[in-house]
C-alpha positions in Angstrom: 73.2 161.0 45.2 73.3 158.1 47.2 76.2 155.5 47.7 76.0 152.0 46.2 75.5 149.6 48.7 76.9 146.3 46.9 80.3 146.8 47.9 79.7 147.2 51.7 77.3 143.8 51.4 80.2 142.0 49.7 82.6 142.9 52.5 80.3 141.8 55.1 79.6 138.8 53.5 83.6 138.0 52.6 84.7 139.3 56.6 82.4 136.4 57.9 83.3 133.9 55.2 87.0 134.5 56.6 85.5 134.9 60.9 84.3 131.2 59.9 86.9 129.6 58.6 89.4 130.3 60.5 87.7 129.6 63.5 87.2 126.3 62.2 91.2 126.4 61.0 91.4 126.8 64.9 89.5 124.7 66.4 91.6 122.3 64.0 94.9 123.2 65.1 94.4 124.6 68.3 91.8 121.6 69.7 92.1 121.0 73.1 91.5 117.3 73.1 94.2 115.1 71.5 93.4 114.4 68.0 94.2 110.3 68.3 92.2 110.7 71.5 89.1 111.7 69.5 89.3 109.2 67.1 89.3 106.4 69.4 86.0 107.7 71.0 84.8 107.6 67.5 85.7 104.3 67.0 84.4 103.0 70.2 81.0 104.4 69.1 80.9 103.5 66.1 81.8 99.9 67.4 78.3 99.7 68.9 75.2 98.6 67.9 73.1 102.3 66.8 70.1 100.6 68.2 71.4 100.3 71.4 72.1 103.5 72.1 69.2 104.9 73.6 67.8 108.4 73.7 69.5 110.6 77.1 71.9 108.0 77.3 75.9 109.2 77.5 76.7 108.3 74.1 73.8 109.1 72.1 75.5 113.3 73.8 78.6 112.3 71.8 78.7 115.1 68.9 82.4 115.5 66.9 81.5 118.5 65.1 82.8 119.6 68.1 85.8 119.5 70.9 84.9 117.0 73.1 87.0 118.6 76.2 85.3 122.3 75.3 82.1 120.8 75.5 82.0 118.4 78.1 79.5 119.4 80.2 77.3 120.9 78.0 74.3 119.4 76.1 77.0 117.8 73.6 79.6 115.3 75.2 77.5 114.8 78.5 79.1 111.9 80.2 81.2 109.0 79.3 84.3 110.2 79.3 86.9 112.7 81.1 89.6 114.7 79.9 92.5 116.1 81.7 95.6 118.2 80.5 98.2 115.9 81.5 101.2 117.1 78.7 101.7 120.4 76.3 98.9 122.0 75.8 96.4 118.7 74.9 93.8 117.6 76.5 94.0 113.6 76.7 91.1 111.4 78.1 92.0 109.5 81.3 88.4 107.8 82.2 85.6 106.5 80.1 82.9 105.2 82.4 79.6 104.5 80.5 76.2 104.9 81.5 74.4 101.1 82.1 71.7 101.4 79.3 72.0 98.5 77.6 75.3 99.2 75.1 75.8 96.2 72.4 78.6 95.8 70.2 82.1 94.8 70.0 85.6 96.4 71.4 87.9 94.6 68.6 86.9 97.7 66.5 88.7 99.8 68.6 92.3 101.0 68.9 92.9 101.4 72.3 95.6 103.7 71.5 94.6 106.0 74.7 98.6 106.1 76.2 96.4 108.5 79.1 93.6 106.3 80.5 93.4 105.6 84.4 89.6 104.2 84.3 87.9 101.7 81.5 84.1 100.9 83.1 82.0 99.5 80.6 80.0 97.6 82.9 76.3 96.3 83.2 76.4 96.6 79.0 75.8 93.5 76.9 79.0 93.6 74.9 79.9 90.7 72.9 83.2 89.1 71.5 86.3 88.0 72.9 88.2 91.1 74.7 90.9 92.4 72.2 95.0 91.7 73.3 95.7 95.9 72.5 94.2 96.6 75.5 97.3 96.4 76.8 98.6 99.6 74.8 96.6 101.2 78.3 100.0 101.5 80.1 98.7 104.2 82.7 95.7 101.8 83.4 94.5 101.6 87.2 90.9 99.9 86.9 89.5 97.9 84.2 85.7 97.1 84.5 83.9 94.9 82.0 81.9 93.3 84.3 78.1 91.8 83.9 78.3 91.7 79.8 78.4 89.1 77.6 82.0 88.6 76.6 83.4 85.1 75.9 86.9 83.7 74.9 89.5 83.4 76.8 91.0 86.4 79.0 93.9 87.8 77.2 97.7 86.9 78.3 98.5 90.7 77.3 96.1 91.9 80.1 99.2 90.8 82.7 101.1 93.8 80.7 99.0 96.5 82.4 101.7 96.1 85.9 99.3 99.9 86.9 96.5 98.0 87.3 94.8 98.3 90.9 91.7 96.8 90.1 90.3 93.8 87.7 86.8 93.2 87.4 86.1 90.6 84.6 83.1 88.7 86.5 79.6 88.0 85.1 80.8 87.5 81.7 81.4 84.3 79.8 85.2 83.5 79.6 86.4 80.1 79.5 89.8 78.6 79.7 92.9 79.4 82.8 93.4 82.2 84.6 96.5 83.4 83.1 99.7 83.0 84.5 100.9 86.5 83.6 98.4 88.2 86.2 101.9 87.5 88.5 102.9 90.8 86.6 100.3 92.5 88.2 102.2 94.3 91.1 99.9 96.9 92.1 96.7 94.7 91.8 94.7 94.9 95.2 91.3 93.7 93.6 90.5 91.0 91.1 87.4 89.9 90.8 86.8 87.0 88.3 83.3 85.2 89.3 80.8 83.8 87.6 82.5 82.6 84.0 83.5 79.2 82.9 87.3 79.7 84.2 89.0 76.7 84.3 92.4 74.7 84.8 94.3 75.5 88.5 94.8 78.1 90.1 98.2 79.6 89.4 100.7 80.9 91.4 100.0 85.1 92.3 101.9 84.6 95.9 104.4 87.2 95.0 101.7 90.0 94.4 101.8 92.0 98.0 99.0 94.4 97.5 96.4 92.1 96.2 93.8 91.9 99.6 90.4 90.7 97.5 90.2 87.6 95.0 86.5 85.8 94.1 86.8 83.5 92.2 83.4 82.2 92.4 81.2 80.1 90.2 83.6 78.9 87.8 85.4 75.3 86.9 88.7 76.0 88.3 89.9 72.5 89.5 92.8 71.3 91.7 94.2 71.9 95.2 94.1 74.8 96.6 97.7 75.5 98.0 98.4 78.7 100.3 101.8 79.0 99.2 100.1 80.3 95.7 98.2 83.1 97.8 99.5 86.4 98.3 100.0 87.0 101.9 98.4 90.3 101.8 94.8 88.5 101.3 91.9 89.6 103.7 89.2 88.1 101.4 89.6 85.0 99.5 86.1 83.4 97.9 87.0 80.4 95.6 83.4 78.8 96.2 81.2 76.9 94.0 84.1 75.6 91.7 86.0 72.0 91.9 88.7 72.0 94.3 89.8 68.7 95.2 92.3 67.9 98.0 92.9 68.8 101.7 93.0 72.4 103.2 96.2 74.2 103.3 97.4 73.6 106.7 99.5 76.4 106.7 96.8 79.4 105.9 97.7 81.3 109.0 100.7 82.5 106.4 97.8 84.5 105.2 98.0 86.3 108.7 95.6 89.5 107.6 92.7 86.8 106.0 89.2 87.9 107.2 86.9 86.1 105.1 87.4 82.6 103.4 85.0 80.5 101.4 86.0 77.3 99.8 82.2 75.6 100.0 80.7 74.3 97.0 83.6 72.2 96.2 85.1 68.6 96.7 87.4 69.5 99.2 88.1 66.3 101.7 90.2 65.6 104.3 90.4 67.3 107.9 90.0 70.8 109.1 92.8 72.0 110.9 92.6 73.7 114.3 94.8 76.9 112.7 91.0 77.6 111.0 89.7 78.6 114.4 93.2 80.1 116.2 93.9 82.1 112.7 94.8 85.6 114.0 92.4 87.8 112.1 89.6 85.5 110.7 86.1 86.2 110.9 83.9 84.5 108.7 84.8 80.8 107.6 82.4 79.0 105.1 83.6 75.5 104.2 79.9 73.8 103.6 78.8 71.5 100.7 82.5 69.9 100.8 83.8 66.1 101.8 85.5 67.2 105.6 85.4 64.4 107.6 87.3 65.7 110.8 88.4 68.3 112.8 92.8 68.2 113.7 94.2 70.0 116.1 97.2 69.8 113.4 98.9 66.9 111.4 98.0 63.6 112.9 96.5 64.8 116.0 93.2 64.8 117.2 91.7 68.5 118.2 91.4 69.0 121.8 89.8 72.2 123.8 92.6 73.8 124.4 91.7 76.2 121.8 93.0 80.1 121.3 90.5 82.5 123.5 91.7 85.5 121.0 89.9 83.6 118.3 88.5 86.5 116.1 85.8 83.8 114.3 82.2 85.6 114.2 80.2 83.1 111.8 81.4 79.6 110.9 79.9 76.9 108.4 80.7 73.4 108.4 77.9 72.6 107.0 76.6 69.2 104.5 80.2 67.4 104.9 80.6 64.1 106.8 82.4 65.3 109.6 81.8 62.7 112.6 82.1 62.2 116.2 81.0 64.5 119.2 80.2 68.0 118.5 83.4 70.4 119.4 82.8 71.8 122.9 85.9 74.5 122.4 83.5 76.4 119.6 81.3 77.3 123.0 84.6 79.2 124.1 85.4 81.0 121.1 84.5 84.3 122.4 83.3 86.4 119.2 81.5 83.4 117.7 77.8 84.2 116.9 77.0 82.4 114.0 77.6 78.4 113.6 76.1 76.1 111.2 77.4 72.1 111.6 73.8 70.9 109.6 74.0 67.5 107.8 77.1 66.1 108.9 77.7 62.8 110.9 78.1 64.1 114.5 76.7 62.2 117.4 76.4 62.1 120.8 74.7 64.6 123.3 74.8 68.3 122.7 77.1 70.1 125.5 75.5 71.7 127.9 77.8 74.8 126.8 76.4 75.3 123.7 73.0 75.8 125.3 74.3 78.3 127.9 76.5 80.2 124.8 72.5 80.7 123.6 70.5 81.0 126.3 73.1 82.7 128.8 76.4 83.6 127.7 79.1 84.5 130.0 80.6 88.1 130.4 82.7 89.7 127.8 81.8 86.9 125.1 79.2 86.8 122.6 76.0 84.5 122.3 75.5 82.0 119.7 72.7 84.2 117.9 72.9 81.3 115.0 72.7 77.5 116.0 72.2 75.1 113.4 73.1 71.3 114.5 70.0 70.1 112.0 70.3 66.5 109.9 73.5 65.2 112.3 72.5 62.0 114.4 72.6 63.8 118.2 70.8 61.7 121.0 69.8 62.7 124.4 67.1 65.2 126.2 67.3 69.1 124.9 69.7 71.0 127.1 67.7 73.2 129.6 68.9 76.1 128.8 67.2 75.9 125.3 64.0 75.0 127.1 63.0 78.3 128.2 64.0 80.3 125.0 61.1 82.1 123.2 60.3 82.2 119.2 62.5 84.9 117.9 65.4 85.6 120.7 67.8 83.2 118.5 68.1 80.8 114.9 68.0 77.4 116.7 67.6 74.4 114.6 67.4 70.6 116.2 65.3 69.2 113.7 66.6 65.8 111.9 68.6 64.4 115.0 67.7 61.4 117.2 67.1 63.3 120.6 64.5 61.9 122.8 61.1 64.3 123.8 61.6 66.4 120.7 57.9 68.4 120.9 56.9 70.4 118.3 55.7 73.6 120.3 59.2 74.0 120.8 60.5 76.4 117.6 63.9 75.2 117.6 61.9 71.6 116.7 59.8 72.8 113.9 60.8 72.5 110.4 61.8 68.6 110.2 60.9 65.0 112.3 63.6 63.5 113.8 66.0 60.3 112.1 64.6 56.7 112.6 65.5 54.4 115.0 67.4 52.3 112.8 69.1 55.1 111.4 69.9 56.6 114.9 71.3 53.0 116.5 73.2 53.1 113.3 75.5 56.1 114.2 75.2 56.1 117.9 78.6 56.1 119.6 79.5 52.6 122.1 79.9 54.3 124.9 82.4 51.8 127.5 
């Protein structure tokens, strides 16, 4: 007689009934990622606009029916995000860097309850909205990214809470209003990049943070003087260009004794240039065109003389479109690193020094040459220096064109590219010489 079979089905059938749910009681209780963590990824996703979430990209791999951490780098949780097991026996995310596909959507949806996070990079997305205040509940923070989207409003106060933070990347958006004063809180900050929005209101004070070394500033409204004593002194770049600045230059900026790059041009900066510009102990690259300068100062109330610092560390300098007047500077021929000089569209007159054509044609040992000359749109008078005479298409970027200099053929390239001023215009500006 054979043995029913119904009882041995049912005991199958209840034995895997039981496998599967308490593996799913497991997964529950024993999940490797932090419960609160998940949600917020669920909330940032769900934030988004579904359309904009293309096919292969990192968040269309998001899949909950499963443990993020467990399945990280398999065909379910992709990219996007990283998970470390930083206390007990959770996992908690610490970076969420997103894929640049295109993401739309908002962050107010989100709680931003991740205690964990070291990296946010959302960047190169088109998210909207103003940029919610609970950001700040990102205590551990270390870099925030939201640059090239489409955010507006104002940049929150509550972002000066995050005193972690190492690096600040809010350009290519479209904030408006100040820069807020609580960035000061911001002791760790070395990067802060905040270019191309419609910032504005002055600059405020961030002199006190000492590990800040890169601020641009860039392409913005920010208005009023620029003063160094609102800089920190650990600065090695400092762009501020295309803005509104008014006022004279800091003469004091070799404070800032690290600063390699400065660019204040695009602004309505006035008044002279001070000598400390061309001495300052570490600067290489110094772009002050498209202001109001009118003169070069050897410091307060004094007129610059030659006696200039040989251990200038100036490679390229551009004074260009200001009104600065009288005889071009013969000490910029002795700065020994300088390669690169623009002094286009000023007001300077009189002959062009003979050292300037050597620095070209034939520099002297142990300095370099200028590969870069550009003395175009002044009013200059005289024959062109020898030197220049014998230099071929191609061994330097020499521009003469728009002066009043006698002979001025155009087989020479230096004189292509422009005529030379009229004669009225040219008796108009040419020094009385005694």
């Amino acid at each position: 007689m054979s043995k029913p079979t119904c009882p041995l089905r049912f005991s199958l059938h209840l034995l895997l009934l039981i496998a599967i749910t308490f593996s799913k009681l497991f997964l529950y209780v024993d999940s490797r990622t932090y419960t609160g963590d998940i949600k917020m990824l669920k909330d940032l996703k769900n934030g988004l606009d579904p359309r904009s979430i293309a096919p292969g990209s990192c968040l269309s791999s998001w899949d909950f029916s499963v443990d993020p951490s467990d399945h990280l780098f398999s065909d379910r949780f992709t990219c996007g995000f990283r998970c470390d097991r930083v206390v007990s026996d959770s996992a908690r995310v610490t970076e969420i860097t997103l894929d640049s596909v295109g993401y739309s959507g908002s962050l107010a949806s989100t709680t931003w309850n991740l205690p964990y996070l070291q990296t946010l990079d959302i960047s190169d997305n088109s998210f909207t909205g103003s940029v919610p205040g609970s950001l700040s509940k990102l205590i551990r923070l270390q870099r925030l990214s939201l640059s090239r989207n489409s955010f507006s409003g104002e940049i929150p106060v509550s972002i000066g809470l995050l005193s972690r933070l190492e690096e600040l990347c809010l350009d290519s958006n479209r904030f408006q209003g100040p820069i807020p004063s609580s960035f000061v809180k911001l002791i760790n900050l070395q990067r802060l990049e905040i270019q191309q929005n419609n910032i504005s209101g002055e600059f405020p004070y961030l002199g006190s943070l000492k590990n800040l070394n890169f601020i641009d500033a860039s392409n913005n409204n920010i208005s009023g003087e620029i003063q160094s004593s609102t800089l920190p002194r650990s600065l090695v770049e400092l762009s501020i260009r295309t803005n509104h600045l008014q006022g004279n230059l800091p003469d004091n900026i070799g404070d800032i004794e690290f600063l390699q790059v400065l660019d204040l041009s695009h602004n309505m900066l006035s008044g002279p240039v001070f000598s400390v510009y061309f001495n300052h102990p570490s600067l290489q690259q110094l772009t002050l065109s498209h202001n109001n300068f009118t003169t070069l100062l050897q410091a307060p109330g004094d007129n610059i003389n030659i006696n200039m610092d040989l251990t200038s560390k100036l490679i390229a300098l551009d004074l260009s479109h200001n009104q600065l007047r009288g005889f071009l500077p013969a000490f910029m021929a002795t700065m020994p690193k300088l390669s690169a000089v623009s002094l286009e569209y000023n007001e300077f007159t009189g002959m062009i020094p003979s050292q300037y054509a050597l620095k070209v044609a034939a520099p002297g040992a142990n300095t370099s040459s200028f590969e870069r000359l550009l003395l175009g749109g002044n009013y200059l008078f005289g024959l062109i220096p020898g030197p220049l005479m014998g230099m071929k298409p191609g061994s330097a970027n020499v521009s003469l064109v728009d002066n009043c200099l006698y002979m001025f053929p155009d087989t020479f390239f230096f004189c292509q590219g422009g005529d030379q001023n009229s004669v009225v215009d040219c008796k108009t500006f040419r020094p009385v010489i005694p």
